[in-house]
PDB file of N, CA, C and O in Angstrom, chain B, residues numbered from 101:
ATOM      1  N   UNK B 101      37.276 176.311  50.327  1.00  0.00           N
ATOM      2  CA  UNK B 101      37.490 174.960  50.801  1.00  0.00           C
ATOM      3  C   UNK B 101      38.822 174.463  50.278  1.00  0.00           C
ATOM      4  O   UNK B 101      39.551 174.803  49.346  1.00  0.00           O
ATOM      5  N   UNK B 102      38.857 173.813  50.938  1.00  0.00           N
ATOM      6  CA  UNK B 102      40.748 173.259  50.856  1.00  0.00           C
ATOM      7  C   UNK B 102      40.828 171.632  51.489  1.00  0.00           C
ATOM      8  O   UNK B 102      40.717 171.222  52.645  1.00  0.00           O
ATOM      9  N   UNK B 103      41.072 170.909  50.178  1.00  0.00           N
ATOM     10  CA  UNK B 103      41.339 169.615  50.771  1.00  0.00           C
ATOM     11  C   UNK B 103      42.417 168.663  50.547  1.00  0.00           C
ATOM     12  O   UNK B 103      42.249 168.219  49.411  1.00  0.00           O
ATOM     13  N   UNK B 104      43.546 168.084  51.136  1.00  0.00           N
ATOM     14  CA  UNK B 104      44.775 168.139  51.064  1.00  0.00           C
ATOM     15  C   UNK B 104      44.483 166.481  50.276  1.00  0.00           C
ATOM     16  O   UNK B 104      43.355 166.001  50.387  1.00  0.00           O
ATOM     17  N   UNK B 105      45.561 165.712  49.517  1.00  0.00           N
ATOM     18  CA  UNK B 105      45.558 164.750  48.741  1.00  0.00           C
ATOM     19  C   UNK B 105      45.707 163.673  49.928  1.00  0.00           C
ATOM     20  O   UNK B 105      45.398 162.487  49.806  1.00  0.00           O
ATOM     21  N   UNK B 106      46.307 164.357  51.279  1.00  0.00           N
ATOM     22  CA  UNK B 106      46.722 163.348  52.090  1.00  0.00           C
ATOM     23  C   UNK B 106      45.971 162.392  53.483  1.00  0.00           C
ATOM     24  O   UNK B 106      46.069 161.371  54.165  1.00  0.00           O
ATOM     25  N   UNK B 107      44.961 164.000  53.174  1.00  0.00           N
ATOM     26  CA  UNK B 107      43.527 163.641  53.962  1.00  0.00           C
ATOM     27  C   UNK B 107      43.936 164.282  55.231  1.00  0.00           C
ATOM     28  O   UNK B 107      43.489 163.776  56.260  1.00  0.00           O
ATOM     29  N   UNK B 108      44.898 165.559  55.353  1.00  0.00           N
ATOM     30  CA  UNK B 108      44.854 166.142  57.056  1.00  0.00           C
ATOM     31  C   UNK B 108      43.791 166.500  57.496  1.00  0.00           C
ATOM     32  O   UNK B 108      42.915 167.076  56.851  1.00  0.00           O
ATOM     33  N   UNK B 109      43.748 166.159  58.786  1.00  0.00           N
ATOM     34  CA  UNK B 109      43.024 166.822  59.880  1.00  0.00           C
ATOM     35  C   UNK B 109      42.990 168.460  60.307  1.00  0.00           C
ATOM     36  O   UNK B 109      43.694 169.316  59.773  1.00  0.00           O
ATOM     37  N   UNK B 110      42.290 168.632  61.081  1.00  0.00           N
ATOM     38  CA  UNK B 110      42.119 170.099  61.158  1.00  0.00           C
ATOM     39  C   UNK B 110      43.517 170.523  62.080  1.00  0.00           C
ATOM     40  O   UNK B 110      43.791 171.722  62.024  1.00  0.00           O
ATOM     41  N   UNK B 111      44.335 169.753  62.835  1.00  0.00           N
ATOM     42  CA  UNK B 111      45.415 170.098  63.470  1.00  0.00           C
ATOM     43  C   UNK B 111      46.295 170.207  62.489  1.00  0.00           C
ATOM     44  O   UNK B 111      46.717 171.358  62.377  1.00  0.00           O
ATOM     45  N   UNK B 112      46.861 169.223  61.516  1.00  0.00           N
ATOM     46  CA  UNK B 112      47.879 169.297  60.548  1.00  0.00           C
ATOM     47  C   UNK B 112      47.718 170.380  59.655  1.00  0.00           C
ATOM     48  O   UNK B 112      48.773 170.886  59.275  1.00  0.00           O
ATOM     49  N   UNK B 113      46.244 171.062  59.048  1.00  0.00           N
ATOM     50  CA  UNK B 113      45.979 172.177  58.244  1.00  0.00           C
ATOM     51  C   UNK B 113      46.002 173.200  59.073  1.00  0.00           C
ATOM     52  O   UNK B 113      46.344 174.214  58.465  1.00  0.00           O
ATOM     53  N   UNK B 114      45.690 173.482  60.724  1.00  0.00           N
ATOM     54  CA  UNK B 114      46.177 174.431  61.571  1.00  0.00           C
ATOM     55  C   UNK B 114      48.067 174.522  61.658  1.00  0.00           C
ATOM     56  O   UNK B 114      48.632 175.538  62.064  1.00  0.00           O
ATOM     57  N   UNK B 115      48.741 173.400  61.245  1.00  0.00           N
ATOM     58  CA  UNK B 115      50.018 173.480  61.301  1.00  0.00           C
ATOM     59  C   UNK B 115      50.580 174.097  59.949  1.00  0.00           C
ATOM     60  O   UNK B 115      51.771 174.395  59.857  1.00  0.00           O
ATOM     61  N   UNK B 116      49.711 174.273  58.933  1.00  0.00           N
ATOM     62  CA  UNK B 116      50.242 174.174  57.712  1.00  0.00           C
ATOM     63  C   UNK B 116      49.946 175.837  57.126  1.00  0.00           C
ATOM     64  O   UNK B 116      50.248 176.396  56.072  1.00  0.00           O
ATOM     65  N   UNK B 117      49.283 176.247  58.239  1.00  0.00           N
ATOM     66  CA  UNK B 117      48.605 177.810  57.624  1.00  0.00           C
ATOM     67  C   UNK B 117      49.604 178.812  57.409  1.00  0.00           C
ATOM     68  O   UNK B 117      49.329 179.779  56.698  1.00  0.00           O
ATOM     69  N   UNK B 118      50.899 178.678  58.018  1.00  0.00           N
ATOM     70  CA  UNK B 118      52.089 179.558  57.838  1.00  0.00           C
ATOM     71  C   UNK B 118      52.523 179.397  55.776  1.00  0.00           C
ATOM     72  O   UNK B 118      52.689 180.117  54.791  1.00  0.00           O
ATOM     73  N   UNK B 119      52.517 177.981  56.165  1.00  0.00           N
ATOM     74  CA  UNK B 119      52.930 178.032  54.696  1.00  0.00           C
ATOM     75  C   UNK B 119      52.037 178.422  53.655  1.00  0.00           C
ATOM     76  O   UNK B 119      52.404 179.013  52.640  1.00  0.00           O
ATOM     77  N   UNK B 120      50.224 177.907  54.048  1.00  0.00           N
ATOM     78  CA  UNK B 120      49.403 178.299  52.783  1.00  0.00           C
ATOM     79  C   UNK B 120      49.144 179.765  52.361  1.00  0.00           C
ATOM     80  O   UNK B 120      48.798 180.355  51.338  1.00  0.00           O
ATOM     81  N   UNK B 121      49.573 180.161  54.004  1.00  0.00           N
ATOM     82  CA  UNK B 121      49.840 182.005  53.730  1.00  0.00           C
ATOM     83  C   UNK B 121      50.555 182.213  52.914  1.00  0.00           C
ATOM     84  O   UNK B 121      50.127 182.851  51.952  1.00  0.00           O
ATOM     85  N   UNK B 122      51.586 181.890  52.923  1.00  0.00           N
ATOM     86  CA  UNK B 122      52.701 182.284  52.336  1.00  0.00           C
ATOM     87  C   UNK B 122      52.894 181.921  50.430  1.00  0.00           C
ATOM     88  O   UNK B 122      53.437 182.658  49.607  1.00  0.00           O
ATOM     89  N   UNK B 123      52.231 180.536  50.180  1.00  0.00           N
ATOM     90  CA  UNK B 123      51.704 180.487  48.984  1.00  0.00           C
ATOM     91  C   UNK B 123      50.696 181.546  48.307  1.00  0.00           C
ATOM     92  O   UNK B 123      50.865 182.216  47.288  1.00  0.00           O
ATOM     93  N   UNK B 124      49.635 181.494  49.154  1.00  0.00           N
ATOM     94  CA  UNK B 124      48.546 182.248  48.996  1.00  0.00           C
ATOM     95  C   UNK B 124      48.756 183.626  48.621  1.00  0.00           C
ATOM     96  O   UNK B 124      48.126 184.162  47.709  1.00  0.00           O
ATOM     97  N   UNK B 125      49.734 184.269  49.394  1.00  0.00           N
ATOM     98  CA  UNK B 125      49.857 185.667  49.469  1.00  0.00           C
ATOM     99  C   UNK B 125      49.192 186.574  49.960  1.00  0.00           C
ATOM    100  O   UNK B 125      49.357 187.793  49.925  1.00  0.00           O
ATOM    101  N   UNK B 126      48.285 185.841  50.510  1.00  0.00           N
ATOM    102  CA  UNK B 126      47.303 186.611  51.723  1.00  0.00           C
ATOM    103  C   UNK B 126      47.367 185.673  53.411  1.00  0.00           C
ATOM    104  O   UNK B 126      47.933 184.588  53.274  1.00  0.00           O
ATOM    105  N   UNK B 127      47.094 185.832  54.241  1.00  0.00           N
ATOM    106  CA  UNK B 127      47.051 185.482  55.581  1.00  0.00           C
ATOM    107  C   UNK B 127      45.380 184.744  55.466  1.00  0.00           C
ATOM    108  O   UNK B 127      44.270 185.139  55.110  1.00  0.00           O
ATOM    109  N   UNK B 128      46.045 183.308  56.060  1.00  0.00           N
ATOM    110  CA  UNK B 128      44.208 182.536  55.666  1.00  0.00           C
ATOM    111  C   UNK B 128      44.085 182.374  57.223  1.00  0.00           C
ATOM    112  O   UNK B 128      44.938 182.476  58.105  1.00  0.00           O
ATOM    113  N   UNK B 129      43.209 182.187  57.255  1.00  0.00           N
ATOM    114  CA  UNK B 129      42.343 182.086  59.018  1.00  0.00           C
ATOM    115  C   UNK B 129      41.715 180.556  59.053  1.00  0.00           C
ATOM    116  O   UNK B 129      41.278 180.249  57.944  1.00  0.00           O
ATOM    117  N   UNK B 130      41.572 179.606  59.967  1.00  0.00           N
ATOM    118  CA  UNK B 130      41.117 178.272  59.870  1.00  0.00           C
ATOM    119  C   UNK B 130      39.967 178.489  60.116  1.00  0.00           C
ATOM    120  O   UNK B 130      39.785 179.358  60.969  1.00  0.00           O
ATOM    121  N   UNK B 131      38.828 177.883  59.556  1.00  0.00           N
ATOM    122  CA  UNK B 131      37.303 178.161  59.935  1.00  0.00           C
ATOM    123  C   UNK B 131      36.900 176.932  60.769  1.00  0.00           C
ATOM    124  O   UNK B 131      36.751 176.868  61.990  1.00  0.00           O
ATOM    125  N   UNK B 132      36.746 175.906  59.776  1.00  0.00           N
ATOM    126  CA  UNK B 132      36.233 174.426  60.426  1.00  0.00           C
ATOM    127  C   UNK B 132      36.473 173.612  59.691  1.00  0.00           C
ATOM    128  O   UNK B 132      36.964 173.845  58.587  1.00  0.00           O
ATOM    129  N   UNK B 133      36.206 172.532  60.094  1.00  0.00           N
ATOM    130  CA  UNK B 133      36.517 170.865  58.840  1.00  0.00           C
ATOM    131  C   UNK B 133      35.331 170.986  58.352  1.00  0.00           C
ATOM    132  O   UNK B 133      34.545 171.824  58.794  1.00  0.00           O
ATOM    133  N   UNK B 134      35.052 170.220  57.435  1.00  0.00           N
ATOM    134  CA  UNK B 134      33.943 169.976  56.339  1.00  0.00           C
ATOM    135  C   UNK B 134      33.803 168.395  56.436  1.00  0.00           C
ATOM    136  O   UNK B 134      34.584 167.749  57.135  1.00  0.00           O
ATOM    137  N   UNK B 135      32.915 167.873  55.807  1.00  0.00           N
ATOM    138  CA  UNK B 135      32.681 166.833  55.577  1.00  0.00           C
ATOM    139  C   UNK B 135      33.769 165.788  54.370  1.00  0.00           C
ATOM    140  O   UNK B 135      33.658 166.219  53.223  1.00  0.00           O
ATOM    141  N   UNK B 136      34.314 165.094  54.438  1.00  0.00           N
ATOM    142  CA  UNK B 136      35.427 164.414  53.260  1.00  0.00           C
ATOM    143  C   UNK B 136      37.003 165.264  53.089  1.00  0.00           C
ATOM    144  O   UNK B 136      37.778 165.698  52.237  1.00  0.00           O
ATOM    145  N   UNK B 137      36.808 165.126  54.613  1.00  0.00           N
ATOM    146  CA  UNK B 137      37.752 165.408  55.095  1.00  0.00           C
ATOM    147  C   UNK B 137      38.688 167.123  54.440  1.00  0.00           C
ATOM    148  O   UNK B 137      39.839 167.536  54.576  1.00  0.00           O
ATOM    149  N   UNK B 138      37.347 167.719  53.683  1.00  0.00           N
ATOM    150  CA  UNK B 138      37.847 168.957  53.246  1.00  0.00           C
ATOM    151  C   UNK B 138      37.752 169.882  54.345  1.00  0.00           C
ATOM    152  O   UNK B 138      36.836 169.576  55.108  1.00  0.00           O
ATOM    153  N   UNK B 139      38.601 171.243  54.790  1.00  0.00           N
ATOM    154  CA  UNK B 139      38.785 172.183  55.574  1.00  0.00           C
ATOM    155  C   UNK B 139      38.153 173.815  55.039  1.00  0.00           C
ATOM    156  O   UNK B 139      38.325 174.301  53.922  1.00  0.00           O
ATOM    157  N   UNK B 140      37.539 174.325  55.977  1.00  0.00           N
ATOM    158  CA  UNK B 140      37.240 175.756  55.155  1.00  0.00           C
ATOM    159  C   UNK B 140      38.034 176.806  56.000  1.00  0.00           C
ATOM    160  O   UNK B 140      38.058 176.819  57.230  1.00  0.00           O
ATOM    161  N   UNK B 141      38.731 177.757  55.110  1.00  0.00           N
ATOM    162  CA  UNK B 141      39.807 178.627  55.286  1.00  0.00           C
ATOM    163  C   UNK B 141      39.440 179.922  55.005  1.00  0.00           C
ATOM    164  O   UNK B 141      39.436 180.124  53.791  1.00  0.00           O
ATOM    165  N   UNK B 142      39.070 181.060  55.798  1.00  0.00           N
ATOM    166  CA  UNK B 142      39.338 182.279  55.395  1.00  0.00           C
ATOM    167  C   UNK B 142      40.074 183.288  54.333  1.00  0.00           C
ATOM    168  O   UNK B 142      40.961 182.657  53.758  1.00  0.00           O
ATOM    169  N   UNK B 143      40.011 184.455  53.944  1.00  0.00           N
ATOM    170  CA  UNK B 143      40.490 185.438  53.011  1.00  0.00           C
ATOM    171  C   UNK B 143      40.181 186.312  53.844  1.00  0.00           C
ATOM    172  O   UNK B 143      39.189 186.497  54.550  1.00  0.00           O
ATOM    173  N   UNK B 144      41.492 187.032  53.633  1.00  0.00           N
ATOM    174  CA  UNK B 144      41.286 188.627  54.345  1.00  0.00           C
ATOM    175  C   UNK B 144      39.919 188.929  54.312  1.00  0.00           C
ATOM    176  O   UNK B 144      39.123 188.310  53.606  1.00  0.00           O
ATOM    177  N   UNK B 145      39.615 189.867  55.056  1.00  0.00           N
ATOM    178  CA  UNK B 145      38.008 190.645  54.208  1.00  0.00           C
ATOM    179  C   UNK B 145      38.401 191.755  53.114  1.00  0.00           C
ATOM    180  O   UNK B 145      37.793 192.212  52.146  1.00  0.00           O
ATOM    181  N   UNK B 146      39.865 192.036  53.753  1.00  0.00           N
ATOM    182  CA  UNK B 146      39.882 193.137  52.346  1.00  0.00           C
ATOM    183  C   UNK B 146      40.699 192.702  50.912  1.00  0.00           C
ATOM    184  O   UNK B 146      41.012 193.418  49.961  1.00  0.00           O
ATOM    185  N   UNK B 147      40.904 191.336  51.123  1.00  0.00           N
ATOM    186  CA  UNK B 147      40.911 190.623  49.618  1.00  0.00           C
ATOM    187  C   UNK B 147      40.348 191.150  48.802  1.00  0.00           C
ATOM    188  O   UNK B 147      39.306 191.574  49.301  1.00  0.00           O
ATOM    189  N   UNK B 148      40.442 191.530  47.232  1.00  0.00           N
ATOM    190  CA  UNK B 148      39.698 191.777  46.338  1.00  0.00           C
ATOM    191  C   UNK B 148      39.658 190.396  45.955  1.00  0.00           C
ATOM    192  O   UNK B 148      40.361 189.487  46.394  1.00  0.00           O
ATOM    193  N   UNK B 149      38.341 190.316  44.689  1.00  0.00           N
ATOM    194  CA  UNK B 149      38.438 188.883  44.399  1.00  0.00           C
ATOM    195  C   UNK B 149      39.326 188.421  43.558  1.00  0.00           C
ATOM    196  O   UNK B 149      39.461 187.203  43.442  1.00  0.00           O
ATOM    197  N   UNK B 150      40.324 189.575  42.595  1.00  0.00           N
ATOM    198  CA  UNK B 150      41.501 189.312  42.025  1.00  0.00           C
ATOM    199  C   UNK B 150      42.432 188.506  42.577  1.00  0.00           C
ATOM    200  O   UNK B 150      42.998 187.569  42.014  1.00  0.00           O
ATOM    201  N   UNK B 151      42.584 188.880  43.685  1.00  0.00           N
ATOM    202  CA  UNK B 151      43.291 188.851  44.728  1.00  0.00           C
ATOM    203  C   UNK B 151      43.361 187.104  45.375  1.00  0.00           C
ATOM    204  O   UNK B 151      44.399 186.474  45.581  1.00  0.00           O
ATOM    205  N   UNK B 152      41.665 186.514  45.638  1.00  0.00           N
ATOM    206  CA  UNK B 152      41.367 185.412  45.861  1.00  0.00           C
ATOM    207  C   UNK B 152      41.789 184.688  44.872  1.00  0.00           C
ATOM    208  O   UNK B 152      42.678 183.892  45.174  1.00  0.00           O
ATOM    209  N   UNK B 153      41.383 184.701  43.591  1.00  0.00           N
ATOM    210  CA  UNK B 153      41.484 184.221  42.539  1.00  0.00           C
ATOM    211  C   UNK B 153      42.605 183.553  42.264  1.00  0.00           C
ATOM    212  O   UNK B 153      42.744 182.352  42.029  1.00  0.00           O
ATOM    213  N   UNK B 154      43.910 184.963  42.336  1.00  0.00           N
ATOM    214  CA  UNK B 154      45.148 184.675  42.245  1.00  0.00           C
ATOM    215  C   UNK B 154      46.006 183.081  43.794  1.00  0.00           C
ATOM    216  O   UNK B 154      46.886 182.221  43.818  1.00  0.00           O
ATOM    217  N   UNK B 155      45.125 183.552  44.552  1.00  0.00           N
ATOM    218  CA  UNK B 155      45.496 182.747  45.766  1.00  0.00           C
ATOM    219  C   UNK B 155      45.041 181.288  46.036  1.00  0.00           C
ATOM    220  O   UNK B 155      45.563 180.498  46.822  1.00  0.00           O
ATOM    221  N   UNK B 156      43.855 181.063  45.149  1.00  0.00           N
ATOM    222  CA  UNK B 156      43.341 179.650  44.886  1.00  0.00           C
ATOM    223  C   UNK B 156      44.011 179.188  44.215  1.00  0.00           C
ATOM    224  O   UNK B 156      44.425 178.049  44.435  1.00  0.00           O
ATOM    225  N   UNK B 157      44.432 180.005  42.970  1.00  0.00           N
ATOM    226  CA  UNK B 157      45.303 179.221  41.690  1.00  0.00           C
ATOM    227  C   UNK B 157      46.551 178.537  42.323  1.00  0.00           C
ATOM    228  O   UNK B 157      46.908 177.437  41.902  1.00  0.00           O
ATOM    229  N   UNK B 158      47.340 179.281  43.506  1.00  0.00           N
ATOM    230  CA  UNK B 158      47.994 179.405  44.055  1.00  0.00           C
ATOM    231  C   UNK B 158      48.188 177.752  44.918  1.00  0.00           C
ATOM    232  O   UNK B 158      49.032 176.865  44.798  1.00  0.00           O
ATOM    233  N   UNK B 159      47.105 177.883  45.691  1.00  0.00           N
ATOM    234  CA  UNK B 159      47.255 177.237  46.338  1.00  0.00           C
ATOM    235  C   UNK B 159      46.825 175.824  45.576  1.00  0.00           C
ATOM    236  O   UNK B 159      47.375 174.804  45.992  1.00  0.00           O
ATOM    237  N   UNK B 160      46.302 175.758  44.974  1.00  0.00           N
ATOM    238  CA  UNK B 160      45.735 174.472  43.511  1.00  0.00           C
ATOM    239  C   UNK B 160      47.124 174.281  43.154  1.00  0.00           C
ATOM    240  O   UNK B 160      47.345 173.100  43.423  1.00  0.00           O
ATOM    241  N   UNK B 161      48.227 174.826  42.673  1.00  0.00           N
ATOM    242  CA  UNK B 161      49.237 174.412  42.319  1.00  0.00           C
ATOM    243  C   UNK B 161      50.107 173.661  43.623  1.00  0.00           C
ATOM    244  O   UNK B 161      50.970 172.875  43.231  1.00  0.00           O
ATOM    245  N   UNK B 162      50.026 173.756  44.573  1.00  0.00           N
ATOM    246  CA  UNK B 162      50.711 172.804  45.573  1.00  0.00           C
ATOM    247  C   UNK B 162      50.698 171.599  45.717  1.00  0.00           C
ATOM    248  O   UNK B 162      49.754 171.059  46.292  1.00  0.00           O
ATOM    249  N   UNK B 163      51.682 170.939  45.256  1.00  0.00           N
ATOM    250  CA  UNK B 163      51.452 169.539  44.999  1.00  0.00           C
ATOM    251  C   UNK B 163      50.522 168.484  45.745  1.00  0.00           C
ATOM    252  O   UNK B 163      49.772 167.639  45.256  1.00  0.00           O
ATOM    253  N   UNK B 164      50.833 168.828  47.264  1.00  0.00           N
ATOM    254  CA  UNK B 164      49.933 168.375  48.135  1.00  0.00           C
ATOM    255  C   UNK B 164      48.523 168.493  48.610  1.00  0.00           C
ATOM    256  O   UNK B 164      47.846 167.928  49.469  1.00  0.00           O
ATOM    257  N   UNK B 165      48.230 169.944  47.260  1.00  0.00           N
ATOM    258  CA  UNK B 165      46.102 170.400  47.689  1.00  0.00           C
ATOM    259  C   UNK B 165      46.146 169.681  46.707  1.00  0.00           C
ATOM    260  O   UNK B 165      46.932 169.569  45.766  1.00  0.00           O
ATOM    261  N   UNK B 166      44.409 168.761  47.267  1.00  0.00           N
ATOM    262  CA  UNK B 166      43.747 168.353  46.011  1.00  0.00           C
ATOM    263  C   UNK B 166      43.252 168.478  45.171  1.00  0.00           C
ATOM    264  O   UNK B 166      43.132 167.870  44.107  1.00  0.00           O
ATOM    265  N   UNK B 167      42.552 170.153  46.004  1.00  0.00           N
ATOM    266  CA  UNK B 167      41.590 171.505  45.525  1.00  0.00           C
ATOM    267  C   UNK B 167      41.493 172.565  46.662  1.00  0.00           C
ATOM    268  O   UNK B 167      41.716 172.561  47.873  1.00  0.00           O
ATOM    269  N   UNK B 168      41.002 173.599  45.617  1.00  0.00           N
ATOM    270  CA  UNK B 168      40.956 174.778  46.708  1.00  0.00           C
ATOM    271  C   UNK B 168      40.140 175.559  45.697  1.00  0.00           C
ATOM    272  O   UNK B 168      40.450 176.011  44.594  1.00  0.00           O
ATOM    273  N   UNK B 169      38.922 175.590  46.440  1.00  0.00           N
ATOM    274  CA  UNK B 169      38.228 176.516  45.890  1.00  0.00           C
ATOM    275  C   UNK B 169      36.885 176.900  46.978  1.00  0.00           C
ATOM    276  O   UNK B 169      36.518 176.388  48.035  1.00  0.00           O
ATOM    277  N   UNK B 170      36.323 178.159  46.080  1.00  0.00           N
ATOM    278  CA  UNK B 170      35.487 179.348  47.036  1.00  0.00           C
ATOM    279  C   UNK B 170      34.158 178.431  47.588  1.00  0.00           C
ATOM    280  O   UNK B 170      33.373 177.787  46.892  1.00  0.00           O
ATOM    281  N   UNK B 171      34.167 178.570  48.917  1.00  0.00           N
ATOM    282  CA  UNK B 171      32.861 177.839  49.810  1.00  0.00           C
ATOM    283  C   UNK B 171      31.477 178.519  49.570  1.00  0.00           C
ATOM    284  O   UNK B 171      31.138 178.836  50.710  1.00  0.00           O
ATOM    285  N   UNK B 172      30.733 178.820  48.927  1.00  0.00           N
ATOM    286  CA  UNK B 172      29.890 179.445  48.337  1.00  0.00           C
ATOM    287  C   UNK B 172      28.287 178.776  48.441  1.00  0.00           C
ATOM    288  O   UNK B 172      28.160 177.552  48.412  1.00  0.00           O
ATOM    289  N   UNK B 173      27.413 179.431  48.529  1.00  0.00           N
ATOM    290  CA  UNK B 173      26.326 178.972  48.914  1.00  0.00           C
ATOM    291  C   UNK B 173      25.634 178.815  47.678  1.00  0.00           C
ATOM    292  O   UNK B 173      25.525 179.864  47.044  1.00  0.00           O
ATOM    293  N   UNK B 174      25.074 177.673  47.094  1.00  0.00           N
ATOM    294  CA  UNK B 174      24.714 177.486  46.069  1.00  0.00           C
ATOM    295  C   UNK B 174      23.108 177.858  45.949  1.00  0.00           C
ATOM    296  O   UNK B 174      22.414 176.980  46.462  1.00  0.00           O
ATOM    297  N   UNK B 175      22.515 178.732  45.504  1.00  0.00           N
ATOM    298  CA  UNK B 175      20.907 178.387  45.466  1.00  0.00           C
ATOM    299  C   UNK B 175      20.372 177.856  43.918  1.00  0.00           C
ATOM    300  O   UNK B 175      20.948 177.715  42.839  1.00  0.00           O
ATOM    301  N   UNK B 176      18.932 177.632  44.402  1.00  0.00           N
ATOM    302  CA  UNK B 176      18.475 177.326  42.809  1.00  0.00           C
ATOM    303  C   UNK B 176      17.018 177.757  42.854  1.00  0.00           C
ATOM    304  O   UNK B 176      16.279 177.571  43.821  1.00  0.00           O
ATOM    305  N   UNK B 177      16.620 178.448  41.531  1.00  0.00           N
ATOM    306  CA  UNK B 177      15.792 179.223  41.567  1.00  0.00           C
ATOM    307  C   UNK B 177      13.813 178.658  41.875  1.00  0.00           C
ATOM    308  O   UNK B 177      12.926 179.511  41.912  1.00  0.00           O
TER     309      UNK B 177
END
């Protein structure tokens, strides 16, 4: 999940994927908007999770994400 400080829409984060690639260091894919105005973004499939890891940090450092982190299904036992 990826949600920008500025509150884009799913067109402006479809405009912006050249660059989060390019931060990232992997090629991200647009999935869908989320609720609070956060976006969910793809990882290669053949990402290792080193790999992710390195590319969240990545993209967390851009002045303009608010956050970026793994969309993950939470359970509880």
């Amino acid at each position: 999940m990826l949600k920008f400080k500025d509150g884009r829409d799913e067109g402006a984060v479809r405009a912006s994927l050249a660059r989060l690639s390019q931060a990232a260091g992997l090629e991200l894919v647009y999935l869908r908007p989320m609720a609070g105005q956060a976006h969910v973004l793809r990882f290669p499939a053949a990402a290792t999770p080193a790999q992710v890891e390195e590319a969240l940090r990545a993209l967390q450092a851009l002045p303009e994400v608010e956050y970026a982190e793994l969309d993950q299904r939470v359970t509880r036992p």
